[in-house]
PAVOSE-800702 format. One record per residue (C-alpha): residue in one letter; x, y, z. Coordinates in nm, 3 decimals. Layout:
NODE residuo       u       v       w
NODE       a       X       Y       Z
...
***
This chain:
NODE residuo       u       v       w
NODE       x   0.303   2.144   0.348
NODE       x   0.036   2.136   0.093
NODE       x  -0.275   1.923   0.093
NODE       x  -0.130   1.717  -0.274
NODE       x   0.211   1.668  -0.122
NODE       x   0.060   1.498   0.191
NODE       x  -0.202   1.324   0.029
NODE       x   0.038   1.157  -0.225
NODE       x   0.244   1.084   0.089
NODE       x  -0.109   0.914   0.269
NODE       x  -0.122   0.734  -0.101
NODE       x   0.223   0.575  -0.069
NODE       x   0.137   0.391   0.263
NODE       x  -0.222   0.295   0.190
NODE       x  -0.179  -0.005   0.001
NODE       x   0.010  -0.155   0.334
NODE       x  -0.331  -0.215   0.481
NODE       x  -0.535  -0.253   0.137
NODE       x  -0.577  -0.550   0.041
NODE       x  -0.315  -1.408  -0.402
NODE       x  -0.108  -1.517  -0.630
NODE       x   0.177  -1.628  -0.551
NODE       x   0.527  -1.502  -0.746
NODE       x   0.809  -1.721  -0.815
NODE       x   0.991  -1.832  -0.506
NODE       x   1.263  -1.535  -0.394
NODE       x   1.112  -1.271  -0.680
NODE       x   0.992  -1.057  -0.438
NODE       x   1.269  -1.091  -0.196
NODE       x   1.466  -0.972  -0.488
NODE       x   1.319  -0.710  -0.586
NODE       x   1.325  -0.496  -0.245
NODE       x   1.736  -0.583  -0.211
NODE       x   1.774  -0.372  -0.554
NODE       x   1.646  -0.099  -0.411
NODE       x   1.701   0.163  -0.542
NODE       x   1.750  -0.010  -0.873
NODE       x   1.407  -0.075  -0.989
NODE       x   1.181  -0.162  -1.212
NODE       x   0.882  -0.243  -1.318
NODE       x   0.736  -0.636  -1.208
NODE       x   0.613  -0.841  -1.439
NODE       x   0.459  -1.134  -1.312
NODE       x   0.225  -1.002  -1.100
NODE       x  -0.169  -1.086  -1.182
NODE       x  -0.506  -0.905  -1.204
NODE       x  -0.629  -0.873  -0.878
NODE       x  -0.934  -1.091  -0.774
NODE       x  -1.105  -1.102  -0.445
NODE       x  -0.926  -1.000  -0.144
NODE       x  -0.537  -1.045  -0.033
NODE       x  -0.554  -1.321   0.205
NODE       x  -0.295  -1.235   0.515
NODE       x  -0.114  -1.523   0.728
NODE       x  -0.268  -1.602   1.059
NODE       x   0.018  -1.426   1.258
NODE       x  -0.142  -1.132   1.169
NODE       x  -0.448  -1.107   1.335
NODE       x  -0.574  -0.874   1.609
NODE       x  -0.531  -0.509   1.583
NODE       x  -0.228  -0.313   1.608
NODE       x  -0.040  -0.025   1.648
NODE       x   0.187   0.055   1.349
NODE       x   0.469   0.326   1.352
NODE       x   0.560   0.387   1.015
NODE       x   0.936   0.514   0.917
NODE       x   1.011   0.682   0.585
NODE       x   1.365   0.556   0.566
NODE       x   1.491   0.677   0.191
NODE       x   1.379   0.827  -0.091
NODE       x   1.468   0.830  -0.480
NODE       x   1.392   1.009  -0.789
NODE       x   1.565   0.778  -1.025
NODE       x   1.444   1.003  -1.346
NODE       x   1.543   1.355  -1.184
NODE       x   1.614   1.625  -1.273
NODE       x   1.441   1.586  -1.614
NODE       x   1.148   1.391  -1.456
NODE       x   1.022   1.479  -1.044
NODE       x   0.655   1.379  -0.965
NODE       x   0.507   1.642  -0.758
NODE       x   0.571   1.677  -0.376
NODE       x   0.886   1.472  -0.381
NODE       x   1.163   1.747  -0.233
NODE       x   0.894   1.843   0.016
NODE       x   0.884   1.456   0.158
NODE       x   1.206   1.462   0.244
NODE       x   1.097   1.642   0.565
NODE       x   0.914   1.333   0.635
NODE       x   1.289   1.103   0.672
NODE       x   1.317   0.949   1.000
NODE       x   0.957   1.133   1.102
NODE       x   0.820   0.827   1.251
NODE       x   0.408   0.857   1.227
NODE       x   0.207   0.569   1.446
NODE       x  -0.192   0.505   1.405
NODE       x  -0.362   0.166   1.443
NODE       x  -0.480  -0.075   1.186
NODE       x  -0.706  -0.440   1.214
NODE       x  -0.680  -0.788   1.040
NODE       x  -0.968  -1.007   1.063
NODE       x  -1.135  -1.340   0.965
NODE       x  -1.410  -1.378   0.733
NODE       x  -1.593  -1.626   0.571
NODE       x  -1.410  -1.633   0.190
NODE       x  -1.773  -1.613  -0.003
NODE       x  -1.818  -1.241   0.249
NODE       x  -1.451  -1.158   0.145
NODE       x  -1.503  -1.095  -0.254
NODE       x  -1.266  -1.438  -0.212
NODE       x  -1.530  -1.635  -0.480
NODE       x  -1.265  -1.691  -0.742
NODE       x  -1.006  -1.761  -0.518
NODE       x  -1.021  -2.144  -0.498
NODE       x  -0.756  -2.178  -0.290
NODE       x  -0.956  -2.067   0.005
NODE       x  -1.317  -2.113  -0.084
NODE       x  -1.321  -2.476   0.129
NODE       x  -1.127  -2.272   0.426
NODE       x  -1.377  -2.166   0.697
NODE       x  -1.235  -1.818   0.731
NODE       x  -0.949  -1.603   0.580
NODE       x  -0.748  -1.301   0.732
NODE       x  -0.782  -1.005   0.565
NODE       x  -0.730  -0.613   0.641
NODE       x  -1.026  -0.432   0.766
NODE       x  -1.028  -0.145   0.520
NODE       x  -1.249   0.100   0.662
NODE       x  -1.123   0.120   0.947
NODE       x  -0.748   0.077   0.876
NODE       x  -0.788   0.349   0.581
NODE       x  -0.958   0.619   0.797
NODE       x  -0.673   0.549   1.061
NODE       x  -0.395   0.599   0.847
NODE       x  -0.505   0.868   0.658
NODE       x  -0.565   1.112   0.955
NODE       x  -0.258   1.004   1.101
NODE       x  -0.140   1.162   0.767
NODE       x  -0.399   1.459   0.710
NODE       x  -0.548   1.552   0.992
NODE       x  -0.907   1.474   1.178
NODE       x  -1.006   1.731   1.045
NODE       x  -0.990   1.680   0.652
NODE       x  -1.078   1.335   0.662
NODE       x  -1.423   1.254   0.627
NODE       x  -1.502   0.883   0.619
NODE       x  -1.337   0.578   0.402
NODE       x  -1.577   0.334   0.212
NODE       x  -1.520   0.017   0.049
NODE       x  -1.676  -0.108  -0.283
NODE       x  -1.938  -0.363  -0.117
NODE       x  -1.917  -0.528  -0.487
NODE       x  -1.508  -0.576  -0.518
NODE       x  -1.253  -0.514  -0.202
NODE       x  -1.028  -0.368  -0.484
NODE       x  -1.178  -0.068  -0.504
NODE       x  -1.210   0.208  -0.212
NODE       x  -1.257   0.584  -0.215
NODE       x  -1.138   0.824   0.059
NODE       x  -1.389   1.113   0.155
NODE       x  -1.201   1.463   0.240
NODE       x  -1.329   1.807   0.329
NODE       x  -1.430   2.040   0.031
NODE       x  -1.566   1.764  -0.210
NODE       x  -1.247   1.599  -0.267
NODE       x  -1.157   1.221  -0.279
NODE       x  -0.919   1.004  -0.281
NODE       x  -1.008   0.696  -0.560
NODE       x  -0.773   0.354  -0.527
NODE       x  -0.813   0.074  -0.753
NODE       x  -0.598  -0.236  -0.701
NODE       x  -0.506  -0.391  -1.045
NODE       x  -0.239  -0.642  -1.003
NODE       x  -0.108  -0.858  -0.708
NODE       x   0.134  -1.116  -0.661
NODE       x   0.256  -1.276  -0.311
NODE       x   0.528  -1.452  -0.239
NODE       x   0.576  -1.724   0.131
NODE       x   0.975  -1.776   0.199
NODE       x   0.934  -1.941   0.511
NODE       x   0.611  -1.983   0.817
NODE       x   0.727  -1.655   0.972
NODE       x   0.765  -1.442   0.681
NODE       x   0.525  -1.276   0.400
NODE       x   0.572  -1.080   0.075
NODE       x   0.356  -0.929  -0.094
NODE       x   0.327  -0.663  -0.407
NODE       x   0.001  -0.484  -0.521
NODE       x   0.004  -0.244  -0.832
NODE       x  -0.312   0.057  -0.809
NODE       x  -0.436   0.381  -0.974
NODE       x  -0.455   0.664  -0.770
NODE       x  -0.671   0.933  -0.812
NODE       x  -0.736   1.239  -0.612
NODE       x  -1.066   1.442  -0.749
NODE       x  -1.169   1.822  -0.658
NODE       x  -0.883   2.073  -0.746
NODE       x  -0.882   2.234  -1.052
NODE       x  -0.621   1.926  -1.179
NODE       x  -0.704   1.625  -1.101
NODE       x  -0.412   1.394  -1.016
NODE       x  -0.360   1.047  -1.197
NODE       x  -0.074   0.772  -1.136
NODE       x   0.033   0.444  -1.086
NODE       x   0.162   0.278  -0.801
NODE       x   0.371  -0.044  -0.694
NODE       x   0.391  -0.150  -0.305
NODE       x   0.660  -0.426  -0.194
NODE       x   0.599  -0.545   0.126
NODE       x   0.839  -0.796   0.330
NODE       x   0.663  -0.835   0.685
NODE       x   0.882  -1.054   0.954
NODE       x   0.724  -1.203   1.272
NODE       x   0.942  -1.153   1.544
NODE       x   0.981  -1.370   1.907
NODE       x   0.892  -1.044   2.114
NODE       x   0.614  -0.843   2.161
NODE       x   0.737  -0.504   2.103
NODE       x   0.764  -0.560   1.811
NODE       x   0.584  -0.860   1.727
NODE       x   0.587  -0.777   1.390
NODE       x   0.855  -0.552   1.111
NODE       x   0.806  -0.443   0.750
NODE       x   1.018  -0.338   0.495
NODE       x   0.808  -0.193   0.234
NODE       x   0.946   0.014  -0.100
NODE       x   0.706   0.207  -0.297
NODE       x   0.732   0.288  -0.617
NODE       x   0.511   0.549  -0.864
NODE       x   0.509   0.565  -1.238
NODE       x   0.356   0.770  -1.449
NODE       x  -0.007   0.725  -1.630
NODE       x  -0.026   0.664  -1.961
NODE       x  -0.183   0.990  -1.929
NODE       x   0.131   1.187  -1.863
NODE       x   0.324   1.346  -2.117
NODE       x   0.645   1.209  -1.998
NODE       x   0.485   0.866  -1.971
NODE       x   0.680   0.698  -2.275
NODE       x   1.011   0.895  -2.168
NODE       x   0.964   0.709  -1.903
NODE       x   0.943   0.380  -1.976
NODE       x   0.880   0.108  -1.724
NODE       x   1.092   0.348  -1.499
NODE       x   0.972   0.472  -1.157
NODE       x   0.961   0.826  -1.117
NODE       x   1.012   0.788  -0.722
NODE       x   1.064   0.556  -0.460
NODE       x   0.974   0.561  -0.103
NODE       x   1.127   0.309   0.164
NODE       x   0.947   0.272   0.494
NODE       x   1.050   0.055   0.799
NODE       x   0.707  -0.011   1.015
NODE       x   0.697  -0.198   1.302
NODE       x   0.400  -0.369   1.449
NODE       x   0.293  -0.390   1.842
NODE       x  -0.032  -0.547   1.992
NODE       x  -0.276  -0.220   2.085
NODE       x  -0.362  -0.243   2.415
***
């Protein structure tokens, strides 16, 4: 498997533990039961300060992720690179441990987030350390290097891998949605880019997210999540195109308290 297939496969589960405005009620919910009818979402918002996660999910835990289905909605006239090869990855289950923790909102990059700035503490994901988890669970020890956060905007994170190369994500656009106490939705839009080869690689991404507390431990906690890349403006297929993903990605993850 080449190193750009399986980094654009580490890319499609990043923004899971990356990262509020809130949608209208049942958008979200929606949008995943279309699947694999898609398109693009509109209401979603320029991303400011962190995404603020419900208290349920605190602690850290071990996450087995599930690619589930795939689509290439545009194919054969339009297939983003390393698609065929990922569907070795179906029903490949890959497990590596993330963390959600409370800050203080004005530590958070929370300031323009009203909502929360009278809140003593928020949960959010701790990036560093859930980034360098997941992607060696993806590429190995030995290509990953270190993960680092922008200390001046959570948004904004690059991913240091052997032989000079890096992974850039920038979060754009969010948009969360709250159907009931036990459940949370939430979609992020980001550029991708991965620096170093001869090419570098541009694109856009969407990740849906539905998580579900559960009553039992193992697990205390599923996901659907459906991921969706488009083409940058960039591309010259990127008005053929539209507002059309050129592939989707749907994961089941499940979520157990690490010993």
């Amino acid at each position: 498997m080449s190193l750009i297939r399986v980094l654009l496969s580490f890319c499609l589960m990043l923004l899971l533990l990356l990262g509020n405005n809130d949608a209208q009620a049942g958008e979200l919910a929606e949008h995943l039961a279309k699947f694999p009818q898609w398109e693009k979402l509109t209401s979603v918002k320029p991303a400011k300060g962190d995404l603020v996660y419900p208290e349920w999910m605190s602690g850290t835990w071990k996450v087995t992720s599930t690619l589930v289905d795939l689509a290439a909605p545009l194919a054969p006239d339009i297939v983003t690179p390393g698609f065929e090869g990922n569907r070795s990855q179906l029903n490949q289950p890959i497990s590596f441990l993330v963390k959600f923790i409370k800050v203080k909102p004005t530590n958070s990059g929370l300031k323009f987030l009203t909502n929360f700035q009278n809140q003593p503490s928020i949960l959010v994901a701790d990036r560093e350390f859930n980034s360098l988890n997941l992607s060696r669970a993806y590429l190995g020890d030995d290509t990953v290097l270190s993960s680092k956060v922008d200390p001046q905007s959570p948004n904004r994170q690059i991913t240091f891998l052997r032989g000079e190369r890096q992974l850039i994500s920038i979060i754009s656009d969010r948009t969360t949605e709250t159907p009931a106490d036990d459940q949370f939705i939430t979609t992020e839009v980001f550029q991708q880019l991965f620096q170093g080869s001869p090419r570098p690689y541009l694109n856009t991404v969407e990740s849906t997210t539905a998580y579900q507390k559960l009553s039992t431990s193992s697990p205390a906690i599923t996901a659907d999540q459906v991921t969706a890349v488009y083409l940058s403006s960039q591309d010259p297929d990127y008005f053929t195109a539209g507002s059309q993903p050129v592939a989707l990605y749907r994961y089941r993850l499940k979520f157990v308290p690490a010993s």
